[in-house]
N, CA, C and O atoms as a GROMACS GRO file, in nm:
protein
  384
    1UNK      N    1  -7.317   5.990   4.523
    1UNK     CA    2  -7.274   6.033   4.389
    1UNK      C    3  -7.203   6.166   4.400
    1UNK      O    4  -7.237   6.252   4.481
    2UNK      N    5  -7.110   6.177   4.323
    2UNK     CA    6  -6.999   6.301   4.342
    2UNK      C    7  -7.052   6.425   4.256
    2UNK      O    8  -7.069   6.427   4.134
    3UNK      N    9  -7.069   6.505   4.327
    3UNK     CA   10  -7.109   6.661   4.284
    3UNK      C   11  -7.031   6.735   4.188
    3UNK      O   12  -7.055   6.742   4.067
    4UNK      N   13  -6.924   6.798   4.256
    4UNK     CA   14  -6.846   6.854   4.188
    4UNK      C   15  -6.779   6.791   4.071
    4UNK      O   16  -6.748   6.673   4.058
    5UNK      N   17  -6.758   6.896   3.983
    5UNK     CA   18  -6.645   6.817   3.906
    5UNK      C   19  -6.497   6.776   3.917
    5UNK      O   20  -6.436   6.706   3.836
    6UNK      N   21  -6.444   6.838   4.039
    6UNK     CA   22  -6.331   6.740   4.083
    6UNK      C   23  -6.383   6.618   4.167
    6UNK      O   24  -6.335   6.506   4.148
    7UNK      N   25  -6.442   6.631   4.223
    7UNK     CA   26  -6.505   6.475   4.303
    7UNK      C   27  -6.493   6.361   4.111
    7UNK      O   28  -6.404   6.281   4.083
    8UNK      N   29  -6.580   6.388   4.048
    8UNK     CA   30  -6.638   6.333   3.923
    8UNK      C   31  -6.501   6.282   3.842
    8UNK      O   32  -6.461   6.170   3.810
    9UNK      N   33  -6.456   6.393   3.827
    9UNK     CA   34  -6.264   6.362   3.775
    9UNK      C   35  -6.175   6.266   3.851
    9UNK      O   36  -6.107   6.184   3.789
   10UNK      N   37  -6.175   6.274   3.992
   10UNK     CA   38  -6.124   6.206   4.084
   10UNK      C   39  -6.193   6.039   4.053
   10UNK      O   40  -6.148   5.925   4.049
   11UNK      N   41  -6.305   6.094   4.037
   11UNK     CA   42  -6.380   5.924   4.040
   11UNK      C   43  -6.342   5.841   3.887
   11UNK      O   44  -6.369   5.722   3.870
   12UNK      N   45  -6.277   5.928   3.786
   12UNK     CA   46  -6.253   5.898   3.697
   12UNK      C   47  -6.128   5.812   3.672
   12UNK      O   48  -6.113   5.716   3.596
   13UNK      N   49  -6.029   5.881   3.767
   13UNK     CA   50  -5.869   5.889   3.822
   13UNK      C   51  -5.864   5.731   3.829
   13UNK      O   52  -5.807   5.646   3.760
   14UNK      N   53  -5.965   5.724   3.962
   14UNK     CA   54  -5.962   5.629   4.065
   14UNK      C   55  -6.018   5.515   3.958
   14UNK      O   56  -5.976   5.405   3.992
   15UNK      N   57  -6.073   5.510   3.878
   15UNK     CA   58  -6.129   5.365   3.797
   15UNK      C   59  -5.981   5.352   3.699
   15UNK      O   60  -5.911   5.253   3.714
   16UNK      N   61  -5.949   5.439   3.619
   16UNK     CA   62  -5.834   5.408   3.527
   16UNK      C   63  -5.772   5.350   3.643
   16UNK      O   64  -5.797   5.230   3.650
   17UNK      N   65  -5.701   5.393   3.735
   17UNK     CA   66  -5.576   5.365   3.823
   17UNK      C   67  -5.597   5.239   3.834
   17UNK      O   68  -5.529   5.168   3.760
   18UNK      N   69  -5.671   5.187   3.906
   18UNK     CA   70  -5.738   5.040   3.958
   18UNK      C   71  -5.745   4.960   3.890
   18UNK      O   72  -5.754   4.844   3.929
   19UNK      N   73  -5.742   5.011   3.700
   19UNK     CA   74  -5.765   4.921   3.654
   19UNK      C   75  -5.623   4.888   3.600
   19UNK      O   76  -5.594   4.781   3.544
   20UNK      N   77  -5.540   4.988   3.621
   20UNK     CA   78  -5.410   4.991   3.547
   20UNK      C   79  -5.339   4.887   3.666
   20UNK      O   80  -5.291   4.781   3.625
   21UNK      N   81  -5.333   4.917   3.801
   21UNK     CA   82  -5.291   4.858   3.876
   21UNK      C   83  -5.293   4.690   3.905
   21UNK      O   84  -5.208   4.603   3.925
   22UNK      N   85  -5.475   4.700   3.895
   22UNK     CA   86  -5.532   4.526   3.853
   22UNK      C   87  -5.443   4.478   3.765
   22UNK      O   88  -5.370   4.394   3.816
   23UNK      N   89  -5.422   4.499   3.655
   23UNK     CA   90  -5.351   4.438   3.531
   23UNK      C   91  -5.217   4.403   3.561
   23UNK      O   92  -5.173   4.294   3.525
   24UNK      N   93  -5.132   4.506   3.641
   24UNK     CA   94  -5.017   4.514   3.657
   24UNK      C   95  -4.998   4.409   3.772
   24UNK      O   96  -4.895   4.344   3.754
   25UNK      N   97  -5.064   4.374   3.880
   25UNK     CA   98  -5.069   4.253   3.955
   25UNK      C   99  -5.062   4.118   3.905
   25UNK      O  100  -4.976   4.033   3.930
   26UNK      N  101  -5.200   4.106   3.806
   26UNK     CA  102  -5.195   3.971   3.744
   26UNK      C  103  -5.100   3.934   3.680
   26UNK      O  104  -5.081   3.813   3.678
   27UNK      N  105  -4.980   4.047   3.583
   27UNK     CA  106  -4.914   4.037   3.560
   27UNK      C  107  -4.794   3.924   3.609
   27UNK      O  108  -4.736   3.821   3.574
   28UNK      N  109  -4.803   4.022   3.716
   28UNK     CA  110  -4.685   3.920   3.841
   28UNK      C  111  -4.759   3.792   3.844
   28UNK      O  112  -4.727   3.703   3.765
   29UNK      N  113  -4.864   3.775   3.937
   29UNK     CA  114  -4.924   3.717   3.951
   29UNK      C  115  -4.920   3.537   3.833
   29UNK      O  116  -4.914   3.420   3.872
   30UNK      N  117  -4.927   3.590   3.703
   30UNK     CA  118  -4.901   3.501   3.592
   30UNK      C  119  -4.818   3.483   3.575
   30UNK      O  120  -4.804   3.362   3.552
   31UNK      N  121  -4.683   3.566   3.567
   31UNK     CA  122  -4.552   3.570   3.593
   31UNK      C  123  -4.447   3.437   3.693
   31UNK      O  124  -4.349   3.371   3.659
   32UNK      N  125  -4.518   3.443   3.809
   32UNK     CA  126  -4.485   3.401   3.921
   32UNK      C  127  -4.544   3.198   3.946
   32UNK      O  128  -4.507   3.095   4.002
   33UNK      N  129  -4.691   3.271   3.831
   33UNK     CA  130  -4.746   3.122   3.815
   33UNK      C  131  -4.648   3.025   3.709
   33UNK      O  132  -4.621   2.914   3.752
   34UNK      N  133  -4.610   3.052   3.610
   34UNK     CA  134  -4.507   3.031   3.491
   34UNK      C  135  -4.370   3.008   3.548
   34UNK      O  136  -4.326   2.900   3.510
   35UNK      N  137  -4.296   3.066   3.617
   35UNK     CA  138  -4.162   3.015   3.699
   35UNK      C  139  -4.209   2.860   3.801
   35UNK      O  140  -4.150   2.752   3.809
   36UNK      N  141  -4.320   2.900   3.859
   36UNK     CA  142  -4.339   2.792   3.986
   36UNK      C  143  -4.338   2.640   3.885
   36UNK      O  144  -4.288   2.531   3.914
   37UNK      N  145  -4.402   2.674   3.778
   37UNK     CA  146  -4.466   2.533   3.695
   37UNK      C  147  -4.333   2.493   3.628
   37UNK      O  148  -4.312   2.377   3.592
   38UNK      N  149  -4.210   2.631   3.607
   38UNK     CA  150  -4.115   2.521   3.556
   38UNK      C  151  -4.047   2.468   3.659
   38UNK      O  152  -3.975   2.369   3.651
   39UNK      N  153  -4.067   2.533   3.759
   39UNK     CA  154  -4.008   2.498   3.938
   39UNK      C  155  -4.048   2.341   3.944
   39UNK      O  156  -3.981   2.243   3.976
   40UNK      N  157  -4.150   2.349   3.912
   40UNK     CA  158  -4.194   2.191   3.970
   40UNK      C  159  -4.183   2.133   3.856
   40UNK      O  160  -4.234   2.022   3.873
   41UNK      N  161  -4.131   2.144   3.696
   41UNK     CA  162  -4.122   2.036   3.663
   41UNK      C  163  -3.931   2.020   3.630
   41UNK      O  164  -3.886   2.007   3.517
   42UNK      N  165  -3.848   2.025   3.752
   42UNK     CA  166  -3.748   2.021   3.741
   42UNK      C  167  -3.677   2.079   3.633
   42UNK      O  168  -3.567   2.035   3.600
   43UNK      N  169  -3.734   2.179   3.573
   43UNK     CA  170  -3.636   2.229   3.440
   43UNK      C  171  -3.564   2.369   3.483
   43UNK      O  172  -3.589   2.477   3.430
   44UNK      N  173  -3.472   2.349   3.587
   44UNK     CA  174  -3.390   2.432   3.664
   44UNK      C  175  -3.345   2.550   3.536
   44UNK      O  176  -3.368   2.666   3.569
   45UNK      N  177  -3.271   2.525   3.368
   45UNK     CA  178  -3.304   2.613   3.338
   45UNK      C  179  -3.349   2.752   3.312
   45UNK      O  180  -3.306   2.868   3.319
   46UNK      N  181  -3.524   2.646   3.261
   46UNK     CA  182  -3.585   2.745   3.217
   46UNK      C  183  -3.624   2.815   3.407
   46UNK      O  184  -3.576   2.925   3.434
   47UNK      N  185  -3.683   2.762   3.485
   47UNK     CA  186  -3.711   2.828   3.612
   47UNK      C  187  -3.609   2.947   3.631
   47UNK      O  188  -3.638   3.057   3.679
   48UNK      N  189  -3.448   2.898   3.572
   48UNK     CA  190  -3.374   3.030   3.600
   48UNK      C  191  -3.414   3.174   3.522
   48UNK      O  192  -3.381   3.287   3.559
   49UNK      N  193  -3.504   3.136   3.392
   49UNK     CA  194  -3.516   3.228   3.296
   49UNK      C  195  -3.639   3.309   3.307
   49UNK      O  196  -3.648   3.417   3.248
   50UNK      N  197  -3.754   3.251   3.396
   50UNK     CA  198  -3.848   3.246   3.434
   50UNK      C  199  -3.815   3.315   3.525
   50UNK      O  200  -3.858   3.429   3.508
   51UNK      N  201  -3.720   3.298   3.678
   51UNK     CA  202  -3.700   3.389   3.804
   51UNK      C  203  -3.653   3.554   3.736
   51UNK      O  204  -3.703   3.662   3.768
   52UNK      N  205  -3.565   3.534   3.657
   52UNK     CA  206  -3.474   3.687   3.573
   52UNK      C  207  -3.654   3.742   3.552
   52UNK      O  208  -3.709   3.812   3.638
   53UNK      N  209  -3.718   3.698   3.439
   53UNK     CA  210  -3.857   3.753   3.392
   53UNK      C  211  -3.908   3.799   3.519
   53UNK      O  212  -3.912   3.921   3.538
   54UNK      N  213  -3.958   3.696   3.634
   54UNK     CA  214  -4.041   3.753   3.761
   54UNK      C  215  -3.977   3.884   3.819
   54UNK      O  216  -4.026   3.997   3.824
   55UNK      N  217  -3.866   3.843   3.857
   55UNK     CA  218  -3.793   3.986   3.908
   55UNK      C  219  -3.790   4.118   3.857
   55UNK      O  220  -3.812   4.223   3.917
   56UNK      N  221  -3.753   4.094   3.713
   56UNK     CA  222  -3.804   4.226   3.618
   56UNK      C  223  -3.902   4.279   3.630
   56UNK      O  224  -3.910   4.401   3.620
   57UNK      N  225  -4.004   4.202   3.656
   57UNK     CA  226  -4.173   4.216   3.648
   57UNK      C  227  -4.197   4.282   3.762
   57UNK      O  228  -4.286   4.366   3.777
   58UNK      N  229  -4.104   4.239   3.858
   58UNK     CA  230  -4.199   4.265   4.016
   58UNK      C  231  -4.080   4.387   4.034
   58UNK      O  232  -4.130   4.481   4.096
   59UNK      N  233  -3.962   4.409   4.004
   59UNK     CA  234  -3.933   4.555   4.009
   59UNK      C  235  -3.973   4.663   3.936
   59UNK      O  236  -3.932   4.767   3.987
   60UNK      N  237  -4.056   4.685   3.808
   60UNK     CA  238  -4.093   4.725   3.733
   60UNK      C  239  -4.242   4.779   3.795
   60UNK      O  240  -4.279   4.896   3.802
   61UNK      N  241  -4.326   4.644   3.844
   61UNK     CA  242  -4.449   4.739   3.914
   61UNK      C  243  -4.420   4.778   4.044
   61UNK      O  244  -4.503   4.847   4.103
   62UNK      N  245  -4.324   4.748   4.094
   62UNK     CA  246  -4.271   4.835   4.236
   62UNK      C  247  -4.227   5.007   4.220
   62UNK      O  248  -4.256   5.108   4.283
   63UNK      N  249  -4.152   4.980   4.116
   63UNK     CA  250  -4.148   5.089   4.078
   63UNK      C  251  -4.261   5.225   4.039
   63UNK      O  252  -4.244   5.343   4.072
   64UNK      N  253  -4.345   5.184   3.980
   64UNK     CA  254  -4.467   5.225   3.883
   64UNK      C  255  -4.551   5.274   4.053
   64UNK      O  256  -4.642   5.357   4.050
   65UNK      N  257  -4.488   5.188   4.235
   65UNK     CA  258  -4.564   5.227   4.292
   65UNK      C  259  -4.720   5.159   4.309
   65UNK      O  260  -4.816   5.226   4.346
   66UNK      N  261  -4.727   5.033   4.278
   66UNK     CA  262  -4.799   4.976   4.251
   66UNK      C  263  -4.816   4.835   4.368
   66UNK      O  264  -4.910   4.789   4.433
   67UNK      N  265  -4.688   4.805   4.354
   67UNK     CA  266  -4.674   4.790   4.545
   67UNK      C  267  -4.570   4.814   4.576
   67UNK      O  268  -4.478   4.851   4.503
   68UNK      N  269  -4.569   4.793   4.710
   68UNK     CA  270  -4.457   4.861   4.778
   68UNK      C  271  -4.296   4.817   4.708
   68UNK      O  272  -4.277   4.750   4.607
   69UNK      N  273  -4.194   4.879   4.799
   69UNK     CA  274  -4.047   4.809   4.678
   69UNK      C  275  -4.027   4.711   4.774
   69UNK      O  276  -4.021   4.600   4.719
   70UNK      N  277  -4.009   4.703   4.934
   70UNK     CA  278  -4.020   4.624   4.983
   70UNK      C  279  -4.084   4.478   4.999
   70UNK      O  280  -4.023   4.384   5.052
   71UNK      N  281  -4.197   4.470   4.956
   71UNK     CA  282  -4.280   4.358   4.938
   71UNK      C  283  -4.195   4.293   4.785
   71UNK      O  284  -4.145   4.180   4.781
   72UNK      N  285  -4.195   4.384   4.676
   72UNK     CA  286  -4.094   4.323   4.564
   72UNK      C  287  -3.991   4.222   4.607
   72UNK      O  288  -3.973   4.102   4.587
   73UNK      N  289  -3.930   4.315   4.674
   73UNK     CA  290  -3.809   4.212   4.765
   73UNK      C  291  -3.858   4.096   4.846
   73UNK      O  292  -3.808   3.984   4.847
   74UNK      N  293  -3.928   4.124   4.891
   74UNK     CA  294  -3.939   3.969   4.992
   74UNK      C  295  -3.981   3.895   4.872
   74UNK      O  296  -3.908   3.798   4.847
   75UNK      N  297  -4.057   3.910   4.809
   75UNK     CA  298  -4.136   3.816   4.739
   75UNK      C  299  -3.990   3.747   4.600
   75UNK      O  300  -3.972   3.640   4.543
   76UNK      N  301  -3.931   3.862   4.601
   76UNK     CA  302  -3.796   3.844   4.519
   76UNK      C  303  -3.734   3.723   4.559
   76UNK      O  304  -3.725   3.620   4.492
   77UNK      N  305  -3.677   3.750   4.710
   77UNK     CA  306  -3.614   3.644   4.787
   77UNK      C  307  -3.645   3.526   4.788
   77UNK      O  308  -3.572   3.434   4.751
   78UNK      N  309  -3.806   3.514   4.850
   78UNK     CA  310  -3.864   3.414   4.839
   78UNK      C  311  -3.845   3.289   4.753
   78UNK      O  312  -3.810   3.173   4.772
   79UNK      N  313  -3.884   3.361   4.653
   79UNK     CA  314  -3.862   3.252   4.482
   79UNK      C  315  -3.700   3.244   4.457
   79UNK      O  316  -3.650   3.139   4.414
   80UNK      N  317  -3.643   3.326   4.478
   80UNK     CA  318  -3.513   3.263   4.508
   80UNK      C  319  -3.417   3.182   4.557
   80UNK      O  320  -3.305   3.143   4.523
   81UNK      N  321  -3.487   3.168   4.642
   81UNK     CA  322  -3.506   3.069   4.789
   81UNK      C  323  -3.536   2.965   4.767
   81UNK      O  324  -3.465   2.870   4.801
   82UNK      N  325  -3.659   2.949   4.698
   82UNK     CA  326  -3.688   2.820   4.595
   82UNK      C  327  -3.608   2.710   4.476
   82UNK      O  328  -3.593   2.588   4.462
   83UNK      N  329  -3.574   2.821   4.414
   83UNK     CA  330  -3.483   2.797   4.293
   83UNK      C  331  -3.336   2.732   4.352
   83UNK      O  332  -3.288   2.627   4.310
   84UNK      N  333  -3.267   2.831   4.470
   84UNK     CA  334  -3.185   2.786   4.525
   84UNK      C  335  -3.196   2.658   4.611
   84UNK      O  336  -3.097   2.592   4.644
   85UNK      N  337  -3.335   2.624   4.647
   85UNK     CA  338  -3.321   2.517   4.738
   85UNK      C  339  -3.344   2.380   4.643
   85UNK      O  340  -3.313   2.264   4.670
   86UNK      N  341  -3.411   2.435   4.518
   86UNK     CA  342  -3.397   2.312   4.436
   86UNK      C  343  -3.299   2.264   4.317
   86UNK      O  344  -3.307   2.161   4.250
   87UNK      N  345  -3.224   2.346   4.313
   87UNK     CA  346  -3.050   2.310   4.274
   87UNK      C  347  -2.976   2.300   4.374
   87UNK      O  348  -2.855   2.297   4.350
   88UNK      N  349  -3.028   2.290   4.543
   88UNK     CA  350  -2.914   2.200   4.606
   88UNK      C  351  -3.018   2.077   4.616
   88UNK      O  352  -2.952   1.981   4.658
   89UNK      N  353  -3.129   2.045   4.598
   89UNK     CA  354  -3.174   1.934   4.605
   89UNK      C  355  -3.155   1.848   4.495
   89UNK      O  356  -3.149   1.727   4.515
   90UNK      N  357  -3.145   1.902   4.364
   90UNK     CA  358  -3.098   1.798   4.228
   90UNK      C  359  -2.922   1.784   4.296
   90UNK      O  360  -2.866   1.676   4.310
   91UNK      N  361  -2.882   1.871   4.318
   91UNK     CA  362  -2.697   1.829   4.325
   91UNK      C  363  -2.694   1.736   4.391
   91UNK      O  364  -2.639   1.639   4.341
   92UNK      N  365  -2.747   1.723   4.520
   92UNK     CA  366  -2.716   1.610   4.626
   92UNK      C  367  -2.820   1.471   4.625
   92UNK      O  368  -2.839   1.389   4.715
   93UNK      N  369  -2.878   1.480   4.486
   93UNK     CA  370  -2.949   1.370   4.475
   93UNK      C  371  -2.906   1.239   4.440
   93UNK      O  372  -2.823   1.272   4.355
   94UNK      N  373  -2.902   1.152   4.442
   94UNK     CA  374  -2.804   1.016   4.407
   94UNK      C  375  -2.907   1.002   4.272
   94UNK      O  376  -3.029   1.008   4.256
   95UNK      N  377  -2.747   0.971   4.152
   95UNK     CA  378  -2.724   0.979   4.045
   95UNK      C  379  -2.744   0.802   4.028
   95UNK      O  380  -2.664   0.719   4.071
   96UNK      N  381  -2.860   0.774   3.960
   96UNK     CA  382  -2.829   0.653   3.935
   96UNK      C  383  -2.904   0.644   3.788
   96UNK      O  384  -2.900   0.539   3.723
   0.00000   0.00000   0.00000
């Protein structure tokens, strides 16, 4: 148990932060769940409107420092990667 009153303040810091941070994850986290589901139900679309939202989201808590900016990016790419691989998979699909 923390003595001082900066230890005590610090311990105070450290619960807001964690909890601000927690939130700001799930965020993405829900974010990321909501693009994938229109991902898989072919509504290229909305998934495009859904990727713009994720990206916002995940540069926004990168920013805030919440994770790294780097990890933003990969994870950016990633789902991009997705989106892109499934508008060349509807284009080259036989139209019948």
């Amino acid at each position: 148990m923390a003595h001082s009153l900066s230890a005590k303040k610090r311990i105070r810091q450290n619960l807001k932060r964690r909890a601000r941070n927690r939130a700001r994850k799930q965020t993405i986290k829900d974010q990321v769940r909501t693009y994938l589901a229109a991902l898989a139900g072919n509504d290229l679309v909305k998934a495009q409107e859904e990727l713009r939202k994720t990206v916002s989201r995940l540069d926004k808590v990168a920013a805030k420092h919440t994770i790294h900016k780097n990890t933003a990016a990969r994870r950016r790419s990633r789902l991009t990667r997705r989106l892109n691989a499934a508008r060349t998979a509807a284009a080259t699909a036989p139209k019948t």
